[in-house]
N, C-alpha and C positions, 0 to 999 in steps of 0.2 A: 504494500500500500504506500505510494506516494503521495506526500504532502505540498503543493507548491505556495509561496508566498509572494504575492508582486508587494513591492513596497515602493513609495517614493521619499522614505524619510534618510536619517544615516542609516550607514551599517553596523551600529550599535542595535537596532533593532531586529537583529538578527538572532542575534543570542537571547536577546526578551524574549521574542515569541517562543522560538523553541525549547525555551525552559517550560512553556506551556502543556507542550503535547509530548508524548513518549516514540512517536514516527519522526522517521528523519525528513524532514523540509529541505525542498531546493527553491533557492531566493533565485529571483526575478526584478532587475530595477524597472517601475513605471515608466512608457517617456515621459520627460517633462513637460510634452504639450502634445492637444492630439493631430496639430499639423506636422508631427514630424514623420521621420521613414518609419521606424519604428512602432509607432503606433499601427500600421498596416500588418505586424508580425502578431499582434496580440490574436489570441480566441476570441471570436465571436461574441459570448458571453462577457468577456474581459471591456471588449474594447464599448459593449453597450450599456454599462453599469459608467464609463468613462464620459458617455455621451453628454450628461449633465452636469457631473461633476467628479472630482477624484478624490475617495475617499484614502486613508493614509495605507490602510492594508488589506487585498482583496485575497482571501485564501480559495485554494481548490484544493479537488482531489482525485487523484487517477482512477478511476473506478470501470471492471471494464472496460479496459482501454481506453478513455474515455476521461478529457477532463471535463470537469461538474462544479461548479460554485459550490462553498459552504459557506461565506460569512463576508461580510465587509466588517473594517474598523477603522475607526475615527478617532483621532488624541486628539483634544481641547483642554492646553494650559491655559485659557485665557481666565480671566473674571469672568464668572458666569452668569453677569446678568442679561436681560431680554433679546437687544440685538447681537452681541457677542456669541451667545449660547446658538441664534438660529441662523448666525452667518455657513455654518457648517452643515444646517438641517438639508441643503439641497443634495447632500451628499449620500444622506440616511433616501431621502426621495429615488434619488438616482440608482440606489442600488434593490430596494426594495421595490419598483415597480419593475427592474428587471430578472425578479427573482428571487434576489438571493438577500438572507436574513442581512440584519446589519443590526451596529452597535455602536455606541458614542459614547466616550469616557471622557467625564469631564467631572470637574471638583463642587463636590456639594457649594462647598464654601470657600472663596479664596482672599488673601489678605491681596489690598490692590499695591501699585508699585510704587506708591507714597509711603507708601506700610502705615495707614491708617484706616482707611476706609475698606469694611469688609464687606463683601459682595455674597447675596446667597442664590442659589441657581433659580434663574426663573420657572416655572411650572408649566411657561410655556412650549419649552422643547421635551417636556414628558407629555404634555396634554397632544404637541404633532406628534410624538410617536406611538404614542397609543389610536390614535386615529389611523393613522398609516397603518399598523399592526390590524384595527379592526375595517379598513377598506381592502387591504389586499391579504389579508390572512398569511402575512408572513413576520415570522418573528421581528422585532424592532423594538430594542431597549438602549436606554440610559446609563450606565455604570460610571461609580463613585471614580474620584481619581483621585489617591492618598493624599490626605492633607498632613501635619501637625497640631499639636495643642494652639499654635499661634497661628493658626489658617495657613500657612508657607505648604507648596508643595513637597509631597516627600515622593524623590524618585530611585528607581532600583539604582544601585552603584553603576557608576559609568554610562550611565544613560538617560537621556528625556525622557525618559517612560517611565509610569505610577510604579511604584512598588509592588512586587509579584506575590510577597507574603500579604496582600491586603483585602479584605473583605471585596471590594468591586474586581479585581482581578482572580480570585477564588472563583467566584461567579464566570468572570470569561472564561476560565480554564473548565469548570464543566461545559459550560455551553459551548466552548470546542470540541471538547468531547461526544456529547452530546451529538451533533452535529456529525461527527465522523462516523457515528454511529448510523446515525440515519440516511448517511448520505449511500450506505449500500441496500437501500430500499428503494425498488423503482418509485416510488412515492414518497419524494423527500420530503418536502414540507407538510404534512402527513404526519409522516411519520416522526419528525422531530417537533411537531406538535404534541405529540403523547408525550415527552420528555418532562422527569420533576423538575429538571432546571427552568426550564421553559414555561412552565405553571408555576415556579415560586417566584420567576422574575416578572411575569404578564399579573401577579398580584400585586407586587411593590410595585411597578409601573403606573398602574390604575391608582391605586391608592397615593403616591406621590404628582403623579396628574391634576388629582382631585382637591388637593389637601388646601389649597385656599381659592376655591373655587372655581368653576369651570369658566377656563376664557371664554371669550365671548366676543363679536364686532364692537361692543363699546367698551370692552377690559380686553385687547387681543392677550397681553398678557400676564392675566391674571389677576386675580386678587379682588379690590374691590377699592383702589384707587384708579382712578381715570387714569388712561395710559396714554404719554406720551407721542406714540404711535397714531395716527390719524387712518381712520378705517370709515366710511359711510355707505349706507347700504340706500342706494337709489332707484328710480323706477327708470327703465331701461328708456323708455319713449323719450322720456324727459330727458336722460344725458344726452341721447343722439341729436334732439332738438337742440339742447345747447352747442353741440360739438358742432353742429353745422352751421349755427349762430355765429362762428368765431369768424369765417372768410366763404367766397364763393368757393376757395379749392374745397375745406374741409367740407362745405356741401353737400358736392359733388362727390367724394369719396366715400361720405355716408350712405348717399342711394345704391352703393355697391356694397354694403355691408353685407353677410352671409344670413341665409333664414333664419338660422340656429340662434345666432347672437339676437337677434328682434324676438326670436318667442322666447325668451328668456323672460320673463317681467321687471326681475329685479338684476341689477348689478354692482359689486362690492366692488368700490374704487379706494386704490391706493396711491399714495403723489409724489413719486421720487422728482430728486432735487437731478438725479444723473443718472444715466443709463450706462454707460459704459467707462465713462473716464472715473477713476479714482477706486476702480470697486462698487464704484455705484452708489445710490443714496436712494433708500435703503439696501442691505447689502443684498446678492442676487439669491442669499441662502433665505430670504424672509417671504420673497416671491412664493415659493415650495411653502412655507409654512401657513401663509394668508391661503391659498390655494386648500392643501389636506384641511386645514379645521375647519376651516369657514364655508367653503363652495363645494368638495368632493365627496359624493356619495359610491362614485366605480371607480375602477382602475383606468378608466379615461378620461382626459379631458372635457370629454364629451359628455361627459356622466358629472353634472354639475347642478345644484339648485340655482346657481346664479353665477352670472360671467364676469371673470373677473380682469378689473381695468388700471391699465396704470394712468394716470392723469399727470406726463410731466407737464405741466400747461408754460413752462420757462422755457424749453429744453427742448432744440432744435434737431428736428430730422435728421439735421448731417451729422448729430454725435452718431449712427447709426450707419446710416448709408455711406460716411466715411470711413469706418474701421471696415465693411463690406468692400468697398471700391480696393480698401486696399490688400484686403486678403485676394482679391479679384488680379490682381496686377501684378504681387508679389508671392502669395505664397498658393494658389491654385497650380498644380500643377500642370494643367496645359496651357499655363504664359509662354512654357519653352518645349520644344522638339522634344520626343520621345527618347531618353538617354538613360542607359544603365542605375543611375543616381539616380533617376526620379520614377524610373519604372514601377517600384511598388505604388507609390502615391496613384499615378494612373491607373494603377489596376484596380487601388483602389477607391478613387474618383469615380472611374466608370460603372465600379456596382453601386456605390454608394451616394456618389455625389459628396459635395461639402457640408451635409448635416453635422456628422459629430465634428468637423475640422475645424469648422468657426469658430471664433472668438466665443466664449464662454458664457458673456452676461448675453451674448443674443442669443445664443443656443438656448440659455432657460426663458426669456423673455418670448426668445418666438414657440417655443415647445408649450410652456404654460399661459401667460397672458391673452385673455379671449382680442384685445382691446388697447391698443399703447396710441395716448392723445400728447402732440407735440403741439406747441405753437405754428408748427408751420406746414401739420398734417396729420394724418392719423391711417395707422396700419390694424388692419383685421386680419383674425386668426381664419387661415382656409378651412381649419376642419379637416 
């Protein structure tokens, strides 16, 4: 039985994971971006868990001749509160709508790097994983990442990674197990559904989701102060009428809006400051989180109670249509003649096209967003 690890972090996390499991692991470095050659060498399963985002460590396993997903994982040093915690959520999204379980370790509680103000995880990235977990019936949890008495991370020796002797990492290490267990069942998630790790974590899950109330469009995250976060749930008629209020183009661009998006009644809009420069404003991991809590009832897009809208009303088309012209010019690979160097890319251009190879925030912006309003136009989702 072979264990494979792609990772994109150092090679100190090499030695972490496999203190994990008792099977010998052969590591694999992620590309670092999916326009490179390399990304054309990944599985199938690999490189569509990539599509959206890259989480830090995608495990498999030879089964059958046969490699098979068992898990994605996610490290979050950061302070864990609202937008920090679901900068990373699109990552849990990306691997869980293609399959395969996932996991995000991040610090109940962490001291910030003033070393005064302590940060406690928001309930909003348990309350998206447990939604995620009950739309696509695939495992999706949270785990602790070792603190100290004085909130400071505690990590295994000689590496960024939580401590291996710690409560949340006990928990991983069954649920790899676990996992590898199931994973020689033609019916894997199924089958690692009947797992006690898997029933004692999908209860902490729920219960730390819930524990200061269930977010909601006027708390997205939680609790039961007003959040920061701006979220309005509108009648659909009414945005489009405004949207076309704004210029003759955007009008025009309305009356070609798709049916799907008009029988909607209602639409939840959100109002980034930026789409692409800087990471985005809000970051592109909160897109995935507004989306699972709020609007997803299936594993599709299309399976929505309401369509969901970004309203940058400052924020001009070309932040968009420029990072495209120039993947268009520079990094497509038929700008230049068919050559040994670029061959993979064509080949796989040609079955693919440039979905997963573009720039990141458009990748999840055009895969999720029903609806992206600019000042100087607005793009609908084909469906």
């Amino acid at each position: 039985m072979e264990i494979i690890a792609y990772y994109e972090g150092d090679d100190s996390v090499k030695g972490w994971f496999s203190a994990l499991v008792t099977q010998n692991v052969t590591y694999k470095k992620m590309p670092k971006q999916n326009d490179s050659k390399d990304y054309a060498d990944l599985p199938a399963y690999v490189s569509d868990i990539l599509y959206l985002d890259k989480p830090d460590l995608i495990i498999s396993m030879i089964h059958d001749g046969h490699e098979k997903p068992l898990l994605s994982i996610e490290f979050a040093s950061c302070t864990p509160q609202y937008q920090h915690a679901l900068q990373r959520f699109s990552r849990m999204v990306a691997s869980i709508s293609a399959g395969c379980p996932s996991v995000l370790i991040i610090p109940k509680k962490k001291r910030a790097n003033n070393l005064k103000d302590i940060y406690t995880r928001s309930t909003a990235v348990e309350y998206g994983s447990v939604k995620l977990m009950d739309i696509f019936k695939t495992p999706c949890f949270i785990l602790d990442w070792s603190i100290d008495e004085n909130f400071f991370l505690v990590n295994e020796d000689d590496t960024p990674y939580p401590l291996i002797d710690s409560d949340g990492i006990k928990h991983l290490k069954a649920l790899v197990s676990s996992c590898i267990e199931a994973r020689q069942d033609v019916n894997y998630i199924d089958s690692l559904a009947q797992k006690k790790i898997v029933h004692q974590l999908t209860d902490i899950s729920r219960t730390n989701a819930y524990r200061n109330g269930v977010p909601c469009i006027e708390r997205p995250s939680g609790g039961d102060k007003k959040s920061q976060a701006k979220l309005d749930l509108v009648d659909t008629e009414q945005l489009l009428g405004e949207i076309s209020d704004r210029s003759a183009f955007h009008k025009a661009l309305c009356k070609n809006a798709p049916p799907f998006i008009k029988e909607r009644t209602e639409s939840l809009v959100f109002y980034p400051t930026r789409i692409t420069d800087h990471a985005g404003d809000p970051y592109v991991g909160m897109i995935g989180y507004y989306d699972i809590a709020f609007t997803r009832f299936g594993k599709s897009t299309r399976d929505r109670h309401y369509n969901l809208v970004a309203y940058a009303k400052d924020v001009s088309i070309k932040e968009v249509t420029g990072v495209m012209t120039k993947f268009a010019t520079k990094t497509c690979p038929f700008v230049d003649d068919l050559q040994t160097k670029n061959s993979k890319m064509y080949n796989y251009h040609l079955k693919k096209g440039c979905k997963e190879t573009k720039s990141k925030p458009i990748r999840i912006y055009a895969e999720l967003a029903d609806i992206v309003i600019f000042k100087d136009g607005v793009l609908f989702n084909a469906g």
